[in-house]
LUMLOZA-634872 format. One line per 5 residues: their letters; for each residue x negated, z negated, y negated of C-alpha. Coordinates in steps of 0.5 Angstrom, whole numbers, plus 500, padded with zeros to 3 digits. Each point is the difference from the previous one (the first is absolute). Example, Ala and Ser with C-alpha at 12.3 -4.5 7.8 and 13.67 -1.06 7.14 Angstrom:
// LUMLOZA-634872
as	475/484/509; 498/502/493
//
This chain:
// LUMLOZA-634872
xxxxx	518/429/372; 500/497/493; 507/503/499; 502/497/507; 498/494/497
xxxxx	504/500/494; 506/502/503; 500/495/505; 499/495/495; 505/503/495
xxxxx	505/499/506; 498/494/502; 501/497/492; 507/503/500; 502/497/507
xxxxx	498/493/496; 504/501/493; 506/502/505; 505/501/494; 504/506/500
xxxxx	496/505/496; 495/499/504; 503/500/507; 503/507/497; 493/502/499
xxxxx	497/498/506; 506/503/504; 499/506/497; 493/501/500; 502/499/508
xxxxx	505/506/499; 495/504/497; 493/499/503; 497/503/505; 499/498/507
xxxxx	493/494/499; 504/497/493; 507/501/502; 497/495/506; 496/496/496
xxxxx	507/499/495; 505/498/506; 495/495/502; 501/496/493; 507/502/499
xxxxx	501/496/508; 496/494/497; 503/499/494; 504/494/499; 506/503/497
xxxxx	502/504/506; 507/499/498; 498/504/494; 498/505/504; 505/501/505
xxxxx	505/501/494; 495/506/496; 500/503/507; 508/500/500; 501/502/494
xxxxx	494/506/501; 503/502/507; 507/501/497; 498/504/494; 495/504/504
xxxxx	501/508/503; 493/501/503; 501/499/507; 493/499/500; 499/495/495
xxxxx	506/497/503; 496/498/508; 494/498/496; 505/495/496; 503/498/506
xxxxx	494/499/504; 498/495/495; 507/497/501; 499/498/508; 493/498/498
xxxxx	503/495/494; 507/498/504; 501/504/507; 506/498/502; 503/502/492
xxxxx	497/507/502; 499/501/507; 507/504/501; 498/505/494; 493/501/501
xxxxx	502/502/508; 506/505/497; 495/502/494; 494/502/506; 505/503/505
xxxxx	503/505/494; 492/502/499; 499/501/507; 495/495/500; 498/496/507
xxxxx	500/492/499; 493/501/504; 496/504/496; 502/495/494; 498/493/505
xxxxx	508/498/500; 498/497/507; 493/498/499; 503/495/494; 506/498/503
xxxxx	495/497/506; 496/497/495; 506/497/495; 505/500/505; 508/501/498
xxxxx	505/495/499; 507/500/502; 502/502/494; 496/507/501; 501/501/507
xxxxx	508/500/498; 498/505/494; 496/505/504; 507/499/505; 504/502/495
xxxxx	495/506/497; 500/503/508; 508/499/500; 501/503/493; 494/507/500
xxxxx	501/500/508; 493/499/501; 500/499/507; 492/499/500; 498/496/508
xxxxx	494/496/495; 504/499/495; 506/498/504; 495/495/504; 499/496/493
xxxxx	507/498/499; 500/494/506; 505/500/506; 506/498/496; 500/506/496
xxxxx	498/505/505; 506/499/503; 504/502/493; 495/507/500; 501/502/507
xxxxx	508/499/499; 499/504/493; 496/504/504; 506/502/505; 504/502/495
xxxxx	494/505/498; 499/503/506; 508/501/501; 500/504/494; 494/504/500
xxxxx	498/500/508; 493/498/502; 493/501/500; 494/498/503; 497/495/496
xxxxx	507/497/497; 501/499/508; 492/496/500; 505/494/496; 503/498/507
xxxxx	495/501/505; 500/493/499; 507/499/501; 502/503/507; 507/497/498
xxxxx	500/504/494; 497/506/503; 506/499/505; 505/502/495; 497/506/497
xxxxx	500/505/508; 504/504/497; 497/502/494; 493/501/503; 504/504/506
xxxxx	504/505/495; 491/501/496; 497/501/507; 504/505/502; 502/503/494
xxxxx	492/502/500; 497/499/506; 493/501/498; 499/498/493; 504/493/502
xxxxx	497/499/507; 495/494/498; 507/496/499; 502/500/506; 496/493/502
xxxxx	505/497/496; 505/503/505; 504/495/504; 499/504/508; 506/495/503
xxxxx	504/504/496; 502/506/505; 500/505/495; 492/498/497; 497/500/508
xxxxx	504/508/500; 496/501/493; 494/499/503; 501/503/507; 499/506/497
xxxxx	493/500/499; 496/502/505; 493/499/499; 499/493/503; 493/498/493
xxxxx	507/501/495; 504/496/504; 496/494/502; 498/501/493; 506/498/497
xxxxx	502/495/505; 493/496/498; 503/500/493; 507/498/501; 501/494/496
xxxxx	506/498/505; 496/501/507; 501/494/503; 508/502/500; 502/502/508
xxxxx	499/507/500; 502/504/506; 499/508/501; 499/505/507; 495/504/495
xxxxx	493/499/503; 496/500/493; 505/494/498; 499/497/506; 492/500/501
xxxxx	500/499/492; 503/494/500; 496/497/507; 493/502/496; 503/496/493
xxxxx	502/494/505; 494/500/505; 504/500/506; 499/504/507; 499/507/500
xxxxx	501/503/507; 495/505/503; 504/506/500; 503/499/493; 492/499/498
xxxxx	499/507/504; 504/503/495; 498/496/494; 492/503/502; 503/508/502
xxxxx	503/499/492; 493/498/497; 496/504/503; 505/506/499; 500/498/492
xxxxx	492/498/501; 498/507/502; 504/503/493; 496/496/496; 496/504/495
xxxxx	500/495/493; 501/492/502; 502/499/493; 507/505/501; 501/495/506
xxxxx	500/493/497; 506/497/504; 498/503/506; 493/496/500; 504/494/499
xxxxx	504/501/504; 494/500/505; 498/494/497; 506/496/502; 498/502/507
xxxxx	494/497/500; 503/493/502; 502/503/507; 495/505/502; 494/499/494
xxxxx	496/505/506; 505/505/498; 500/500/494; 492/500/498; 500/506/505
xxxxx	505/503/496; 496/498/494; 494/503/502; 502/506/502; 504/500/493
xxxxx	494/499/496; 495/504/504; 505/507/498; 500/498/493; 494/495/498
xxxxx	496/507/497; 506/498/493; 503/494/501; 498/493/503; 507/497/501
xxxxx	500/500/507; 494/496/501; 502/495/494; 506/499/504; 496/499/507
xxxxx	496/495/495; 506/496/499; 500/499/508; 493/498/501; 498/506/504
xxxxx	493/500/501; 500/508/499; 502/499/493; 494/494/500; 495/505/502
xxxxx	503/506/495; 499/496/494; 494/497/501; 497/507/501; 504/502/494
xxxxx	497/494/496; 493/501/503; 500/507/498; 504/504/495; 497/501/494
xxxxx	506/499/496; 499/494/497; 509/498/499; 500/502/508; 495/495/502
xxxxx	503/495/495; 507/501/502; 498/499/508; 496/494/499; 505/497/497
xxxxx	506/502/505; 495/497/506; 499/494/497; 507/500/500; 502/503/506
xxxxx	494/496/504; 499/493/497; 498/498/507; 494/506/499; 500/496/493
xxxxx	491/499/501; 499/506/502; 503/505/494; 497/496/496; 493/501/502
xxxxx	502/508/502; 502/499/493; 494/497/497; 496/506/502; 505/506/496
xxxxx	495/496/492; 506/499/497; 501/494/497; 507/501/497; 502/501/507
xxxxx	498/494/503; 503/495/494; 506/503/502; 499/499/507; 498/493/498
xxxxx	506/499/497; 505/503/505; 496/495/506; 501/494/495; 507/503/498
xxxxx	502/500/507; 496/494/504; 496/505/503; 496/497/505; 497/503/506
xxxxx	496/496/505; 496/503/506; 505/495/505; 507/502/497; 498/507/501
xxxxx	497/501/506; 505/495/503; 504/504/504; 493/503/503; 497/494/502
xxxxx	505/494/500; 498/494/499; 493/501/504; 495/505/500; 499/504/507
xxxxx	492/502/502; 503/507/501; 505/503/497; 503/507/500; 502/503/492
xxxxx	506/502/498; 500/507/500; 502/500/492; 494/495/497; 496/503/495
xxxxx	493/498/502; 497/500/494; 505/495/497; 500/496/507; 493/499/499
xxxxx	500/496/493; 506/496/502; 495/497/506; 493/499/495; 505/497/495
xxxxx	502/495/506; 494/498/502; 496/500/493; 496/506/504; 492/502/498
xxxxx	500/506/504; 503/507/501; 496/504/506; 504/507/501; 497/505/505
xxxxx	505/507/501; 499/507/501; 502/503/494; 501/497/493; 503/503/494
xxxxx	501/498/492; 507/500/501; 500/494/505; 494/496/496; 503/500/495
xxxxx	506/496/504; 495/496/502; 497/498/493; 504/493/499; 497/498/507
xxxxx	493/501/497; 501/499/493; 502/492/504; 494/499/505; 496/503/494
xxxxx	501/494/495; 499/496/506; 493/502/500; 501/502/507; 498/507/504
xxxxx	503/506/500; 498/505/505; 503/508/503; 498/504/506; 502/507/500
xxxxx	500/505/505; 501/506/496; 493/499/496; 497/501/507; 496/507/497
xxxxx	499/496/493; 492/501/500; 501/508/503; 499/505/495; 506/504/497
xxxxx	507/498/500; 503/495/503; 506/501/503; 504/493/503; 500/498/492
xxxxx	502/502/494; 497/500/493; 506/495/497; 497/495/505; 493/500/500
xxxxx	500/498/492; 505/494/501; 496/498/506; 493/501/495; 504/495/495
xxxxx	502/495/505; 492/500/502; 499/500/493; 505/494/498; 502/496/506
xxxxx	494/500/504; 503/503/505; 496/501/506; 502/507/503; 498/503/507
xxxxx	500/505/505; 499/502/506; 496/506/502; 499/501/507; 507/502/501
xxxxx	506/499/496; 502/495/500; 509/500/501; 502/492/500; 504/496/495
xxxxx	498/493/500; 501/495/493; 498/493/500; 501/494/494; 497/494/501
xxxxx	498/493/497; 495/496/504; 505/497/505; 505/506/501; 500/507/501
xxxxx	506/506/500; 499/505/503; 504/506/500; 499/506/505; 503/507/502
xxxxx	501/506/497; 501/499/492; 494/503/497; 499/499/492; 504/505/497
xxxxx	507/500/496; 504/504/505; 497/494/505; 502/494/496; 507/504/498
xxxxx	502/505/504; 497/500/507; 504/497/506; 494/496/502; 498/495/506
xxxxx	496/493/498; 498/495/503; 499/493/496; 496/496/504; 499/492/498
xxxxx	493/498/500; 497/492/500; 493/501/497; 498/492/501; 501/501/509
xxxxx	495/505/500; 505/505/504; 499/506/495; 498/506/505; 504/504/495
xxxxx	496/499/493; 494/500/505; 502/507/501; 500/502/494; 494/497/497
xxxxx	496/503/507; 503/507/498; 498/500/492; 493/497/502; 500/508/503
xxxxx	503/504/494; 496/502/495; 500/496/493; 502/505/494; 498/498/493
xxxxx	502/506/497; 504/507/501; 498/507/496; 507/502/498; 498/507/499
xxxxx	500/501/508; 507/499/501; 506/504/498; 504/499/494; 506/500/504
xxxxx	507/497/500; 501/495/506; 504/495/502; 499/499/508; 497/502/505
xxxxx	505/505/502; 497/504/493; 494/500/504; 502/503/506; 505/505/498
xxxxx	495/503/495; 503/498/494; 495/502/495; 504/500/493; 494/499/494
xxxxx	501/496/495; 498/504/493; 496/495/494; 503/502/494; 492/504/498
xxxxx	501/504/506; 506/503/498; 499/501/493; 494/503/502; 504/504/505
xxxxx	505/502/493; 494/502/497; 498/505/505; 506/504/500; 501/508/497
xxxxx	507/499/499; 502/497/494; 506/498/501; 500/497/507; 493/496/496
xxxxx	506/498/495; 504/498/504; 497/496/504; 496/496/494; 507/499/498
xxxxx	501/496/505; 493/497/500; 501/497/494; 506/496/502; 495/495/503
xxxxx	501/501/508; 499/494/504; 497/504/506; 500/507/502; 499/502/507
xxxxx	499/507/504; 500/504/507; 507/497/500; 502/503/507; 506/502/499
xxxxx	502/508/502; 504/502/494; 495/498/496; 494/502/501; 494/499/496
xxxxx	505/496/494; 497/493/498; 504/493/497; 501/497/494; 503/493/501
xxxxx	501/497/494; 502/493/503; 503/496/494; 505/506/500; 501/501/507
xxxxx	499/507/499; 495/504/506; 499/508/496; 498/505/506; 495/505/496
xxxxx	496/506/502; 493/502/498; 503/508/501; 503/503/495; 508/502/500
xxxxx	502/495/506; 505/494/497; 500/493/499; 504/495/503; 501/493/497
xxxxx	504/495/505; 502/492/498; 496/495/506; 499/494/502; 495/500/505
xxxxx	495/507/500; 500/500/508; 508/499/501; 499/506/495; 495/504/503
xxxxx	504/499/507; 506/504/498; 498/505/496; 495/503/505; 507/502/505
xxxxx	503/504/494; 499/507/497; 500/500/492; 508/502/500; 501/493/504
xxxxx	495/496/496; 505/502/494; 507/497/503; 495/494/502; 504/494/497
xxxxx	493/498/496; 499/506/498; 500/501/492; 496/507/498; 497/505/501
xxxxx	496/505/494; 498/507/501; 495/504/495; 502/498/492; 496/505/495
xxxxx	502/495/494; 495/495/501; 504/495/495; 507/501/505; 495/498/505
xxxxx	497/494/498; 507/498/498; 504/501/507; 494/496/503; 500/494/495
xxxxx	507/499/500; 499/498/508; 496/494/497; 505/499/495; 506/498/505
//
């Protein structure tokens, strides 16, 4: 430090003596310093009142100097002394060391220091003279000038042809663009596929570029390069049906029901094909261009896209984002509420604000329940970035109109739980009553930000469920899984919730309720509290207006009648129901019965093992930390195997208890899409799967072994 010091001092006493002995010292300390003192040196020979001086010990250092490296760090002094002087050999000294002006912050100083006249001619004349025909450095020079380069430039391309990035200069200029046709012709055609992406700069009134393009034969490419074409507002003409509906998707103009015929029998030929979405980005867009006539259309394809290749990719769901479908609403809502990655729930968060601005409130509070407070800054600075702002009359406009009906059918696409949050917001509700006949944690955890708001205002909170009908009988439950029952106990425990059921018969209803003392909602229909209902179910509801204050409240008196029949539960023995994996009432009753393993059970399990090689293996596994681990699968192929899944990796590893089977390692995004389509395979397909990525077989070297395992968790 007091080196430093030193040396800034001794520089700084040097730049006020300001004669030639001691600017000749400065300037040479400069040359010859490292980066933090040849910095500190620049400054003093800058602020020196004998720059004249300067300029002149520079000169005669720059024309005595060989070293090409020493010659940029004098040149570089130069422009910061007297830019205009130097300007023209600092660009050719950069050029000639392949040194781009970015990286050096050219651009960022002449935006804050900007060019005179006199450099603006010089820098002309440097792309004249060294051909540097650069688009932002030509966009320096001023309107004058351009015209100078772009007649040099004519020159150039007679000489030397042209490629893609000298034709860039004039896409500007559909004049200029207009006397080169020739040229950039004889390039396409002298290599079709290397040259295609110069086509958009192809005049398609000429007669001979509209045949060019009618070879073609896919209409993705076509409309692709017609999209692009700097000179599509030309009259163009053509029989060729890809040119033609190309150029009436780019102008908006009508598509006739037969053309549109052949246009969907093409897509869903070309759909049917997909396998990777990523190999078929202008495909896609072309879809995307679609939209304006047919948006229907288009989310189908979308969706049924999506639905053969979301195990590996989620392309096509952002892109049925970017249309506002509520299908990819409700996907990334499920993906931010329940993956385990934390980038994933991060990304969808982010996407949804994005995408959904009108659901802006409701992300936010889903959000809020993931304890991540980095995430919610940024969701903080994307709604401020953005103006986001989402009031309960914008979104629901279309639903209720300027006035609320008393009864009133549900879109079959609303997502109850985020509706019922919406309405305590508008009416500052007190209470939440919910009566269903099945509940799961999946669909309570939905319904957090709508307990969490009635919770601070001290209101109540109360849930009937059917499916605790058997709760005091002894032995298993069967209509509720472990999952559940904890999260029920917690919301006993910390938000007061008052939890009942009824055990005379079961009880099959759907009935939510929120309401402040003047104003009640009511929903009822056929959504029970699960993920799957709240999400992914074609479901029927009713939303019924209620005004307290006229004593009309037959239906909350409903309500109240049957709780006062149902008996209260304070607490629930988690040990008498079954560590299962439901999500819905569908897992009950098609008896899906896949059990969720601690990490204790399984490591006890390890223990119990004779053979030390698969006791090796799978702690090889264990000691990678799994997320959960789940048993009796149900899947035919593999019969009494077990899954890893390792969600920060999006990695599931099916393995076995019995020595010599094989494991299987797949990518996921969603266990049960997973689960789905691995149970209709044999082990042959599961290989060719497009999420598959290995399979391990007995290895007796423990160290290669561990090795090939940990390498998964490298990727």
């Amino acid at each position: 430090m007091n080196k430093r010091n030193n040396v800034y001092s001794y520089c700084v006493e040097l730049s006020k003596i300001g004669n030639e002995e001691s600017l000749r010292n400065l300037l040479k300390i400069y040359m010859t310093s490292e980066k933090k003192i040849r910095k500190t040196a620049k400054q003093a020979l800058r602020k020196t009142k004998s720059k004249k001086l300067v300029v002149e010990l520079l000169e005669e250092e720059l024309e005595s100097q060989k070293d090409i490296n020493v010659i940029y760090l004098l040149l570089c002094l130069g422009i910061s002394i007297e830019r205009n002087k130097y300007i023209k050999r600092y660009l050719r000294c950069l050029k000639g060391q392949n040194i781009d002006l970015q990286s050096v912050g050219f651009y960022k100083e002449v935006r804050v220091n900007p060019l005179t006249d006199i450099e603006r001619d010089e820098i002309t004349q440097y792309i004249i003279e060294s051909k540097d025909f650069n688009l932002r450095l030509l966009s320096l020079v001023g309107e004058e000038n351009t015209e100078r380069v772009l007649d040099e430039l004519l020159n150039y391309i007679s000489l030397y042809g042209v490629n893609e990035d000298i034709i860039k200069i004039f896409e500007s200029s559909c004049d200029y663009l207009e006397l080169i046709q020739e040229e950039i012709y004889e390039a396409v055609i002298h290599s079709l596929e290397t040259n295609l992406q110069l086509m958009r700069y192809l005049d398609f009134s000429i007669k001979k570029n509209i045949e060019l393009l009618d070879q073609y034969k896919e209409i993705e490419l076509v409309y692709k390069i017609l999209s692009s074409n700097c000179l599509i507002d030309k009259l163009i003409s053509a029989d060729n049906f890809n040119i033609e509906i190309s150029l009436k998707i780019i102008r908006k103009q009508q598509i006739s029901a037969e053309d549109w015929t052949i246009i969907k029998e093409m897509i869903d030929h070309k759909a049917r094909k997909i396998d990777d979405i990523s190999e078929h980005t202008d495909f896609i867009n072309f879809l995307m261009a679609l939209a304006y006539f047919d948006i229907g259309y288009v989310e189908k394809t979308l969706i049924e896209l999506y639905e053969k290749t979301k195990l590996y990719s989620d392309y096509a769901l952002l892109k049925l984002a970017s249309i506002k479908s509520q299908y990819a609403y409700r996907e990334m809502i499920s993906f931010m509420l329940t993956s385990g990655d934390r980038k994933e729930r991060y990304k969808y968060a982010v996407k949804l604000m994005m995408a959904y601005p009108k659901n802006g409130s409701s992300i936010y509070a889903y959000a809020a329940e993931l304890n991540d407070d980095r995430l919610m800054k940024t969701l903080d600075e994307v709604a401020e970035k953005f103006n986001i702002q989402t009031s309960f009359s914008d979104k629901y406009e279309k639903l209720f109109g300027k006035k609320h009906n008393n009864v009133q059918l549900l879109p079959n696409d609303t997502i109850i739980s985020e509706f019922l949050f919406d309405l305590a917001q508008e009416i500052n509700a007190e209470l939440f009553f919910a009566a269903v006949g099945f509940t799961f944690s999946s669909g309570l955890k939905m319904l957090l930000p709508l307990l969490n708001y009635v919770k601070e205002r001290n209101g109540k909170i109360e849930i009937i469920t059917g499916s605790l009908q058997n709760f005091e009988s002894s032995g298993k439950n069967i209509k509720i899984d472990k999952n559940t029952v904890h999260v029920l106990n917690n919301l006993i425990q910390e938000y007061d919730l008052k939890l009942f059921t009824y055990t005379e018969s079961f009880y099959h209803g759907k009935f939510f309720c929120v309401a402040n003392k003047e104003k009640a909602y009511v929903i009822i229909g056929s959504t029970n509290i699960s993920k799957t209902a709240f999400l992914g179910n074609y479901e029927l509801n009713t939303l019924i207006t209620i005004d307290l204050l006229t004593g009309d409240n037959q239906i909350v008196n409903w309500y109240k009648n049957f709780r006062n029949s149902c008996i209260p539960i304070m607490h629930l023995n988690e040990e008498e129901y079954e560590n299962l994996r439901w999500d819905c009432e569908a897992d009950v009753y098609t008896a899906k019965v896949m059990k969720k393993i601690s990490n204790a059970e399984m490591n006890n399990k390890i223990q119990e093992l004779s053979d030390e090689e698969t006791q090796f293996r799978l702690n090889s596994w264990m000691k990678h930390e799994p997320t959960d681990i789940y048993s009796e699968l149900g899947i035919a192929s593999l019969q009494d195997y077990i899954v890893f899944l390792f969600a920060e990796k999006g990695l599931a590893v099916f393995e076995s208890f019995i020595p010599g089977n094989a494991y299987y390692t797949f990518r996921y995004f969603d266990l049960d899409e997973l689960l789905k389509k691995v149970s209709t395979l044999s082990k042959t397909q599961m290989i060719l799967s497009s999420n598959f990525v290995s399979r391990g077989y007995h290895i007796s070297d423990k160290n290669k072994l561990k090795n090939k395992i940990d390498m998964l968790f490298a990727l």
